[in-house]
C-alpha positions as CSV (number, residue, x, y, z in Angstrom):
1,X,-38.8,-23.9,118.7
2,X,-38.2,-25.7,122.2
3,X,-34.7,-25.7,121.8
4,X,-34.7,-21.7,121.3
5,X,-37.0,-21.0,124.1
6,X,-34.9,-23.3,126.2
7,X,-32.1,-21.3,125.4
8,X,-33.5,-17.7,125.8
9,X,-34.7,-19.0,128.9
10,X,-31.7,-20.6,130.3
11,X,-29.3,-17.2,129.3
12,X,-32.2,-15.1,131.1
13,X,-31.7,-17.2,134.3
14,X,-28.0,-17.1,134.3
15,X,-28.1,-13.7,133.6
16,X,-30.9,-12.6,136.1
17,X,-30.2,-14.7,139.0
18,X,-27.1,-16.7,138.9
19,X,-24.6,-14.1,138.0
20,X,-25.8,-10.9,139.8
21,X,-24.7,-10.9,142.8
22,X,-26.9,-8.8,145.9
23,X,-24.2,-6.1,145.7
24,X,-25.6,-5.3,142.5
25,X,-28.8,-5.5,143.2
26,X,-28.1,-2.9,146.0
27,X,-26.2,-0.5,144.6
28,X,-28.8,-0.6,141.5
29,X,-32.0,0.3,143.8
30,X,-29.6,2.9,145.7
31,X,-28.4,4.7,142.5
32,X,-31.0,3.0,140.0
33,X,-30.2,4.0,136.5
34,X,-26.8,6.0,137.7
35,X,-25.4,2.6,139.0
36,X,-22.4,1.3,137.3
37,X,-24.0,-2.5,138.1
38,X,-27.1,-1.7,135.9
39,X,-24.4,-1.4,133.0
40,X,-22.8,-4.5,134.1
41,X,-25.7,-6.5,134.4
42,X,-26.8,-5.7,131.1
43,X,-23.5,-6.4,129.5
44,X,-23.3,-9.8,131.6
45,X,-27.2,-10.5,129.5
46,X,-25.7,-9.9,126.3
47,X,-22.8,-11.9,126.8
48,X,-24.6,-14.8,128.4
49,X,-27.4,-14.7,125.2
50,X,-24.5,-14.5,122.5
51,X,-23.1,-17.2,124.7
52,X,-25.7,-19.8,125.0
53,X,-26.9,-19.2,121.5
54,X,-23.4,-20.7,120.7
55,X,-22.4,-17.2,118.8
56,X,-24.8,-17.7,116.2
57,X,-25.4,-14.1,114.8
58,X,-28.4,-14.7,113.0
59,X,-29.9,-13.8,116.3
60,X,-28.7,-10.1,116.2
61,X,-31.8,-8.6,116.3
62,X,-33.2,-10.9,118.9
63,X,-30.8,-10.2,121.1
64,X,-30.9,-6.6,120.6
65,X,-34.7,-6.4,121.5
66,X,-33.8,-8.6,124.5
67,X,-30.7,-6.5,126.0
68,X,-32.5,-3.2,125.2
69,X,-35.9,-4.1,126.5
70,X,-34.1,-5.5,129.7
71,X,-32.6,-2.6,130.3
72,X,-35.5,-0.5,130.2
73,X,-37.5,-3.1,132.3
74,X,-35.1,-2.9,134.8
75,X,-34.9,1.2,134.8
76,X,-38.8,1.3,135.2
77,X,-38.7,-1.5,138.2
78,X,-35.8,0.5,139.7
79,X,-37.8,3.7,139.8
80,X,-41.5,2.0,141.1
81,X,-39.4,0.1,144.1
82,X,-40.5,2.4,146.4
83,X,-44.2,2.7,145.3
84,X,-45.3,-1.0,144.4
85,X,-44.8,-4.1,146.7
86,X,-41.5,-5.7,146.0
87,X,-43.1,-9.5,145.9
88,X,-45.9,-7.9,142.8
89,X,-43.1,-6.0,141.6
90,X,-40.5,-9.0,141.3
91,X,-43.6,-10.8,139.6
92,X,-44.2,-8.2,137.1
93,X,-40.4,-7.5,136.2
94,X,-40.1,-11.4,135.5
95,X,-43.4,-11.6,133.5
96,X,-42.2,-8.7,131.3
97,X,-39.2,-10.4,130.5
98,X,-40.9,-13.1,129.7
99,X,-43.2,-11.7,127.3
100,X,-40.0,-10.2,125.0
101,X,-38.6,-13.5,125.0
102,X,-42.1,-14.8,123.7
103,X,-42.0,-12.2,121.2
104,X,-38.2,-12.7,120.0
105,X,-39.0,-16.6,119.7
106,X,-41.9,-15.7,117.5
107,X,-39.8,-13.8,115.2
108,X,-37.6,-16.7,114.8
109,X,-39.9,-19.6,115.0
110,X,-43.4,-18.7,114.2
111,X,-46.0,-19.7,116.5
112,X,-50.1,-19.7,116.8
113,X,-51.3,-18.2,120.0
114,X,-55.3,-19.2,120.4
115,X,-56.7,-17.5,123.0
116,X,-60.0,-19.7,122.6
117,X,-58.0,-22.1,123.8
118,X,-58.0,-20.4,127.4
119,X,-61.7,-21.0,127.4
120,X,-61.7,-24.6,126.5
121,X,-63.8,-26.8,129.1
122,X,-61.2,-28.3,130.4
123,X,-58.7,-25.7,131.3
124,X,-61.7,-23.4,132.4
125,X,-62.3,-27.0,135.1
126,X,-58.9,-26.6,136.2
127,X,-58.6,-22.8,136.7
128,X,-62.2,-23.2,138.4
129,X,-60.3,-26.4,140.9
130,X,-57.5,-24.5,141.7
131,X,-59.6,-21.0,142.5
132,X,-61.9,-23.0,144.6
133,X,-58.8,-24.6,146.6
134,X,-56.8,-21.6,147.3
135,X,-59.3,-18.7,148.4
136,X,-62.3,-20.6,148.2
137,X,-61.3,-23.1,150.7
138,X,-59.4,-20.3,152.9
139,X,-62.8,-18.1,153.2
140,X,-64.3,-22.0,154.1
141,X,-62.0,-22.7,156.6
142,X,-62.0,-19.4,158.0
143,X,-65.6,-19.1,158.4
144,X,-65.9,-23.0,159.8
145,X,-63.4,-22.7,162.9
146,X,-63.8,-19.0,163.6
147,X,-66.3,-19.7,166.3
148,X,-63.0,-21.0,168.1
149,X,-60.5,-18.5,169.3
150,X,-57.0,-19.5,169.8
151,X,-55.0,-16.5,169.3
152,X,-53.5,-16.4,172.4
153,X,-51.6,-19.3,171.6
154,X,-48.0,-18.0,170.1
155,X,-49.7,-15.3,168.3
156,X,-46.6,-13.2,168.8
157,X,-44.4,-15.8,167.1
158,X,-46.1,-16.8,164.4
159,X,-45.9,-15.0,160.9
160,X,-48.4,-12.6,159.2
161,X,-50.8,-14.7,157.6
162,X,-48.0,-18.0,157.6
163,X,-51.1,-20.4,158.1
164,X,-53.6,-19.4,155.2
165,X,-50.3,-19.4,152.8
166,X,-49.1,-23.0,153.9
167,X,-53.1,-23.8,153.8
168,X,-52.8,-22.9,150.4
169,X,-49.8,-24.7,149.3
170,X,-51.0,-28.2,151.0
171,X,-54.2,-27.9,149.2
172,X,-51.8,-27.8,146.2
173,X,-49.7,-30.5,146.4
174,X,-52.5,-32.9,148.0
175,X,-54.9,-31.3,144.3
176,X,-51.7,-32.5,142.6
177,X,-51.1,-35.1,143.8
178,X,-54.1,-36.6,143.2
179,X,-55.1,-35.6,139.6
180,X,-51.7,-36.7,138.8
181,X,-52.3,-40.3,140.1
182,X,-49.8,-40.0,143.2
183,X,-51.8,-40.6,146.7
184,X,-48.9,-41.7,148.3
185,X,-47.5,-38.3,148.0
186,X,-51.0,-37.0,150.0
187,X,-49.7,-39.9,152.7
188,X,-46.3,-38.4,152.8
189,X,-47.3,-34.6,153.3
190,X,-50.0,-35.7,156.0
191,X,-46.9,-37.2,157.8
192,X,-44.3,-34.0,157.1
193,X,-46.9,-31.9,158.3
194,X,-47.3,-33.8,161.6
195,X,-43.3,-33.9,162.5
196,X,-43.5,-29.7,162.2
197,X,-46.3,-29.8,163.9
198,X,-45.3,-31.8,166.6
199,X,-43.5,-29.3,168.6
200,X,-46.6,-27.3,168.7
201,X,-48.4,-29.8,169.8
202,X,-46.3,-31.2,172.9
203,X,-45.9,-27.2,174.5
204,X,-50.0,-26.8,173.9
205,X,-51.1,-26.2,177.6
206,X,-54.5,-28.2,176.8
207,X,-56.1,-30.0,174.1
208,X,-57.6,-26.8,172.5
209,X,-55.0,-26.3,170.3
210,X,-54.4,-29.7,169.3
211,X,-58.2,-30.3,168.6
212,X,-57.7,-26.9,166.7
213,X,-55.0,-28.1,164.3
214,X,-56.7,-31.2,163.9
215,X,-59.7,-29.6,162.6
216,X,-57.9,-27.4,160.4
217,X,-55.3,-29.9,159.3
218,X,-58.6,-32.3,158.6
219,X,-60.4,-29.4,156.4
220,X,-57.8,-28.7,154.8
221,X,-56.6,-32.1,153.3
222,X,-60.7,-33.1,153.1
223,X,-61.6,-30.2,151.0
224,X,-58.1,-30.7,148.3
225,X,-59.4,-34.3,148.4
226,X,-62.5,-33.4,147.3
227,X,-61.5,-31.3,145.1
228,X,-59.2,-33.3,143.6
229,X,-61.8,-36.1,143.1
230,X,-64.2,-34.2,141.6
231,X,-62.1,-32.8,139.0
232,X,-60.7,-35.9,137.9
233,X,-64.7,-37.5,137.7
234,X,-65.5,-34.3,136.2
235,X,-62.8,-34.2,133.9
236,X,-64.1,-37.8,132.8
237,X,-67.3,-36.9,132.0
238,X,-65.9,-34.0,129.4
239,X,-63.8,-36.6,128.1
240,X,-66.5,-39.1,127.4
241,X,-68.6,-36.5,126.0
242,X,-66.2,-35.2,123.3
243,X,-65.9,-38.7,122.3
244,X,-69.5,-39.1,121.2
């Protein structure tokens, strides 16, 4: 089974990404289903599946579900560009081709889907830890340091909503970091973050927005430590009490 969803995977990649090159993709979302590169792409999917499955036909149908379902995945995303946002849309297009290529691998090599399993303890710990780190935290953060107001500082140069989204993402390494027994990567992303930070820093006219950065760089690393630690003493405690 690993070795087939490797290779559905892999010929879905190669097929997807690798070989469709951004004049495609523009002529596609210019003349959507009339584009000659839709017909192209599609035919670069079949031959990239028959391909990587090392031309073994037992697959037929399989691939047939694949290259047709593709097809009309990619007609419906070409048609809802202009009405859904492209980063939910990208996400959607790539979870529906996901799901066929769960569906053909469970033709071939039968598989047991449990959704109680969703709902065990541990994973519901986990979803719970990584909810509370991304928009929990944020909403935290947000409500700690809004009684300072810095946004005169390069407000015109900095991206829409750049700092919650790289909030998020340090809170997730440092989370991973630590539940997978690697500090010294926390260490390492405290000391990136400083070098990027430095140029900031050195132009601030006072100490405000140092003392700002601080506080936020401090919140955010304290709060993914915490985090962190209390899911793995947490997680210890579930472990210690299926045992008995």
């Amino acid at each position: 089974m690993l070795s087939l969803i490797i290779k559905l995977i892999l010929a879905h990649i190669i097929g997807d990404f690798l070989l469709q090159p951004q004049k495609w993709v523009t002529h596609k979302e210019t003349h959507k289903h009339k584009s000659k590169f839709l017909y192209w792409h599609i035919l670069v999917h079949l031959c990239t599946l028959i391909f990587v499955l090392q031309f073994d036909f037992k697959y037929w149908a399989g691939i047939s579900i694949i290259v047709i379902s593709h097809y009309i995945i990619d007609v419906i995303k070409l048609h809802l560009k202009t009405k859904i946002n492209d980063r939910l849309l990208f996400s959607l297009d790539q979870l529906a081709h996901l799901v066929i290529l769960a569906l053909v691998l469970k033709i071939y090599e039968p598989f047991k889907f449990n959704i109680d399993k969703l709902f065990d303890t541990k994973i519901l710990l986990f979803i719970t830890c990584v909810l509370c780190i991304t928009k929990v935290s944020s909403i935290v953060m947000k409500t700690i340091i809004s009684k300072w107001d810095l946004k005169a500082y390069n407000e015109e140069t900095s991206l829409e909503h750049a700092g919650s989204y790289i909030g998020i993402l340090e809170r997730l390494f440092v989370f991973m970091f630590i539940i997978t027994n690697h500090w010294e990567g926390v260490g390492f992303l405290i000391a990136a973050k400083s070098v990027f930070r430095f140029g900031d820093l050195s132009k601030a006219k006072d100490r405000k927005l140092t003392e700002y950065i601080l506080i936020g760089t401090l919140l955010s690393f304290g709060l993914a430590i915490l985090f962190g630690v209390g899911y793995e003493y947490i997680l210890k405690l579930i472990i210690a009490s299926t045992k008995k």
